[in-house]
C-alpha positions as CSV (number, residue, x, y, z in Angstrom):
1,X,-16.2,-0.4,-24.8
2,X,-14.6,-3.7,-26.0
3,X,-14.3,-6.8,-24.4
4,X,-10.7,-5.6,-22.4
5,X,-11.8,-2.6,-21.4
6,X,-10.2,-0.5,-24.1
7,X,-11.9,2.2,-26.1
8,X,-11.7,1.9,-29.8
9,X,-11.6,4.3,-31.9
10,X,-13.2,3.7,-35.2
11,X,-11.3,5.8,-38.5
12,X,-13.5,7.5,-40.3
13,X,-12.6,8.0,-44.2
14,X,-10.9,10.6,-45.4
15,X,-8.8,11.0,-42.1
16,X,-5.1,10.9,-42.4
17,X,-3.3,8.2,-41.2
18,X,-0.9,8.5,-38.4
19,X,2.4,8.5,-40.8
20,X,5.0,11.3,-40.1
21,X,7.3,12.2,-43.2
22,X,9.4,14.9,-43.3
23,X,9.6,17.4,-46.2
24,X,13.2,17.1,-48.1
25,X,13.1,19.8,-50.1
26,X,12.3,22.3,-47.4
27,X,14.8,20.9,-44.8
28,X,17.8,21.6,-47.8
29,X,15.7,24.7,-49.0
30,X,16.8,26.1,-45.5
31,X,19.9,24.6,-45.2
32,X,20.9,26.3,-48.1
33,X,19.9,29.4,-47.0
34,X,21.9,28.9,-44.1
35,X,24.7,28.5,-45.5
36,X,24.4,31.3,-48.1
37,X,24.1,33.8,-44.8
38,X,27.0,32.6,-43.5
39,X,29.0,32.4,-46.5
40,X,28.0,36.6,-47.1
41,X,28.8,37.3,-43.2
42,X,31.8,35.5,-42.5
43,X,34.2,38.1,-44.2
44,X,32.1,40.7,-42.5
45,X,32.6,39.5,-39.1
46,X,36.6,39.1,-39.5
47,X,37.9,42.2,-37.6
48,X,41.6,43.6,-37.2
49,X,43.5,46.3,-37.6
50,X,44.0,47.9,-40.8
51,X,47.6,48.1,-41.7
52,X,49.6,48.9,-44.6
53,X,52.9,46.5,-44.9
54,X,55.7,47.8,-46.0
55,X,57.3,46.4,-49.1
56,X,60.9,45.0,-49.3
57,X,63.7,44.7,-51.5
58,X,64.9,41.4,-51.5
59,X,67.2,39.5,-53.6
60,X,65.6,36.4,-55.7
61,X,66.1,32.8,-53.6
62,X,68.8,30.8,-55.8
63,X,69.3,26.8,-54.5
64,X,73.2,25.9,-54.5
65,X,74.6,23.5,-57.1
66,X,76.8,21.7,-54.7
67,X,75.2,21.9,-51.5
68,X,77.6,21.9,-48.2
69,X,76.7,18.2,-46.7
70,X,77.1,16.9,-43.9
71,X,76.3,12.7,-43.5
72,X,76.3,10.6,-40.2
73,X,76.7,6.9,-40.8
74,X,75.3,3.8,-38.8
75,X,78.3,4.0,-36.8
76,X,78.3,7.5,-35.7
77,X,81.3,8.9,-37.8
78,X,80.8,12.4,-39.4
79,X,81.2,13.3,-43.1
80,X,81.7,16.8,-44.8
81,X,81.3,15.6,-48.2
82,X,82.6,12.1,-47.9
83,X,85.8,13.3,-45.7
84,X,84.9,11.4,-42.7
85,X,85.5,13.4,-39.1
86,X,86.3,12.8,-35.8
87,X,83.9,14.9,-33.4
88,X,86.5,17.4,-32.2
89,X,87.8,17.5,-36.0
90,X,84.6,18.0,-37.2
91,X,84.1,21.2,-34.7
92,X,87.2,22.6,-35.7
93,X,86.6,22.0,-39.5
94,X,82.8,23.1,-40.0
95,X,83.6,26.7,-39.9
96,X,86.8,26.7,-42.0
97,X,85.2,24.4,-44.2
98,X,81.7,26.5,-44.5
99,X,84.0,29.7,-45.1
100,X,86.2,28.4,-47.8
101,X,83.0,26.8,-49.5
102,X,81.2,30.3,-48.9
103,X,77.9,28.0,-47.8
104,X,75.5,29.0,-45.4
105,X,73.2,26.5,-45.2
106,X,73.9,23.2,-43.9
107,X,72.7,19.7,-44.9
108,X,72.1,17.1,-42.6
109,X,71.9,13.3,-43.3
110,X,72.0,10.5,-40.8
111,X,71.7,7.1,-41.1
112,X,68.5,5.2,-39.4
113,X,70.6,3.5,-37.0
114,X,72.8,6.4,-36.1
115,X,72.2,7.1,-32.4
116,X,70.1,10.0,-31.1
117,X,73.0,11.6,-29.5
118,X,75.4,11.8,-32.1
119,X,72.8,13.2,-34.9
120,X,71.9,15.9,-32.1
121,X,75.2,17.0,-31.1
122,X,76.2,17.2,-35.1
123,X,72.9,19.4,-35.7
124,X,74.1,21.5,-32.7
125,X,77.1,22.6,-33.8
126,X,76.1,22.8,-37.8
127,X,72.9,25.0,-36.7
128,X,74.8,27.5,-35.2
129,X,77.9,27.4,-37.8
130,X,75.4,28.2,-39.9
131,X,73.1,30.9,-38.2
132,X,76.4,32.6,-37.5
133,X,76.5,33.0,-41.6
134,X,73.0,33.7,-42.1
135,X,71.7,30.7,-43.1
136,X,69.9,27.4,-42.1
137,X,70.4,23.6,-41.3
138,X,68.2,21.5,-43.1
139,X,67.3,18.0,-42.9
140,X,67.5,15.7,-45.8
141,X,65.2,12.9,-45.7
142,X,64.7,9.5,-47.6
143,X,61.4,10.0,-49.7
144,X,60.5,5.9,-49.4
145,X,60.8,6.3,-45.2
146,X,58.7,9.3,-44.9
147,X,55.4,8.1,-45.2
């Protein structure tokens, strides 16, 4: 015994000392393998029904050259193509307007500042103008605000 009481133990040569290292190249040797099994079974353990779609004959997608706009300023007044509207002008107009024009999809643009309300109530009644035609209100938006 020593002088405090403890035991020593003496090392004797040739022993190892007490260091713990892990192997690299195994640990990525398996994780590799790892991922190689799941990277075989994934598309194996994707179940469903097998079905056979049908295939369609659709006519090819063409963009309008003068698209059928619709603008709300800072102030809340409507424009169909820089003919500014009164609200119960513009819900008497849209349709006749849509018709002779033969658009179906409506544009929307509204200013920053335009109130909530008015923007709403103008994509209201342009979204279903233009579902009744088979088409779709879409929102133009200024590429340096969107993030």
């Amino acid at each position: 015994m020593t002088p405090g009481g403890r035991r020593s133990r003496a090392r004797r040569r040739g022993e190892p000392s007490a260091h713990a290292e892990i192997n690299v190249t195994s640990l990525i040797d398996v994780a590799f393998t790892l991922l190689v099994i799941f990277i075989i079974t994934a598309p194996a353990l994707q179940g469903g029904i097998e079905l056979q779609l049908p295939e369609a004959q659709v006519r090819a997608i063409t963009a309008q050259d003068d698209p059928f706009m619709v603008s709300i300023n800072a102030e809340g007044t409507i424009y169909i193509s820089e003919s500014p509207f009164t609200r119960e002008e513009f819900r008497a107009a849209l349709p006749q307007l849509m018709d002779a024009s033969g658009a179906r999809d409506v544009y929307i643009r509204g200013d920053a500042q335009a109130t909530h309300g008015v923007v709403t109530w103008v994509m209201g009644i342009a979204q279903a103008q233009a579902w009744e035609r088979g088409g779709q209100l879409l929102i133009v938006a200024d590429s340096e605000t969107d993030g």
